[in-house]
N, C-alpha and C positions, 0 to 999 in steps of 0.2 A: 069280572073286574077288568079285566083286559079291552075287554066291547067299552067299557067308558070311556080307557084311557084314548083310545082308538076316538072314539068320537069326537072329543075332546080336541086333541090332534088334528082331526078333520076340523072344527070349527075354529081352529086358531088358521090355518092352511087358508079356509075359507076369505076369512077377514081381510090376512094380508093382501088376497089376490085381488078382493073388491077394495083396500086403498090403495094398493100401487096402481088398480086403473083408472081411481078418480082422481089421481095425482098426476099422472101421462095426459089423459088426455081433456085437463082441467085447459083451458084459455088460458094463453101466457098472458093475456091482458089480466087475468085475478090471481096471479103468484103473488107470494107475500112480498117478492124483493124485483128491483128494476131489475127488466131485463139489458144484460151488456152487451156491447157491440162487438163483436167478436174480432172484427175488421182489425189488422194490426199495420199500422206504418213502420216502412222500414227507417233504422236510426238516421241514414243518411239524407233522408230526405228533408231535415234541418226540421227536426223537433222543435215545438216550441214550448211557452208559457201558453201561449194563447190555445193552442193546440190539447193541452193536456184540460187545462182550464172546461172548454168546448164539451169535452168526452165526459167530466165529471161531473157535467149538468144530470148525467144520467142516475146520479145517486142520490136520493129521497129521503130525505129525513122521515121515520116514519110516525113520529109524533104530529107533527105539523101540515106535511104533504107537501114541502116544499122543498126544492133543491137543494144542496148545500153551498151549491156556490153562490146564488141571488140569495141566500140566507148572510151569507159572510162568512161563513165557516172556515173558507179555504183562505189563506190569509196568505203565501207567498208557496213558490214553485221553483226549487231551485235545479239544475239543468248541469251537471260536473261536464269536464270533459269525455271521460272516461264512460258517460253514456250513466250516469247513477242518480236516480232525481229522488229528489228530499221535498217533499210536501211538508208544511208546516200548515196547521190547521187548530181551531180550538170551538168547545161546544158550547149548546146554548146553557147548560150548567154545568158545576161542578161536577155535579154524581149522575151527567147524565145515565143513562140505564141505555143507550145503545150505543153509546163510546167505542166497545169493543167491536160490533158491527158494522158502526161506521166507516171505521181504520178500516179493518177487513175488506169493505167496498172502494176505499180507498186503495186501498194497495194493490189491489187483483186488476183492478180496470187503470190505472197508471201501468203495471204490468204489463199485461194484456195489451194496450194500446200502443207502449210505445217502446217494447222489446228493451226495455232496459234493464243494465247489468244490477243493478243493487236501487228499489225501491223502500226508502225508508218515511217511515210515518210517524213526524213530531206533533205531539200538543202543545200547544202552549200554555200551560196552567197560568200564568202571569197575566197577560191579557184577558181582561173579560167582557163575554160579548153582550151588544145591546142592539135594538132595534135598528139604530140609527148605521148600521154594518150591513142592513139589509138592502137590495135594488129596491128602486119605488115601485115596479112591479110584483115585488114581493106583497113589500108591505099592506096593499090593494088586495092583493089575492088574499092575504092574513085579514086584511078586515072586510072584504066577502066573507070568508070561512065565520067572522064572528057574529055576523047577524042571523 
């Protein structure tokens, strides 16, 4: 009885060790999530809108495959003295289903990029978005994707 459990043990031992290597050393080109730019600017170096905007190209709606910023999504950037930036952003629906991953990719790479003291991440439920909030390269690339 013990020889099962043993075995048992060994093929769970197994498993793990065969996905933790297909996960290490899978191409970061096919991870589920953009990769970030680790690179961080210091505060003094006159943060901007344009600057945070630029970095956030890098998060991927993963419905669509498109940006969130040439989507519309990120809809103002606000910059305290005090070093605290308050992104204001809203989704392509109500109950979108990656809302909460969004934010999350949202907040960590504003973070991450621009050493600031207090990152916060509003929705705007009021506003709703429409095609016409997209870049014309977006929308180009959305209607490649549909044919």
């Amino acid at each position: 009885m013990k020889l099962k459990y043993f075995r048992v043990f060994l093929w769970i031992l197994a498993f793990l060790a065969i996905g933790y290597t297909v996960i290490y050393w899978l191409p970061r080109s096919r991870l589920p999530y953009p990769p970030v730019n680790n690179q961080t600017v210091p505060v003094s170096s006159g943060l901007s809108e344009a600057a945070i905007r630029k970095e956030l190209e890098t998060v991927v709606d993963p419905e669509l495959g498109l940006n969130i910023v040439e989507m519309g999504l990120i809809r103002t950037i606000d910059i305290d003295q005090d070093h605290s930036v308050t992104v204001k952003m809203l989704f392509t629906s109500p109950f979108c289903p990656f809302n909460s991953y969004l934010r999350d990719q949202v907040r960590n790479i504003v973070r991450r990029f621009s050493q600031a003291t207090t990152v916060t991440v509003v929705v705007d439920r009021e506003e709703k978005w429409d095609i016409s909030m997209m870049t014309e390269s977006a929308r180009k690339s959305l209607q490649g994707q549909a044919r």
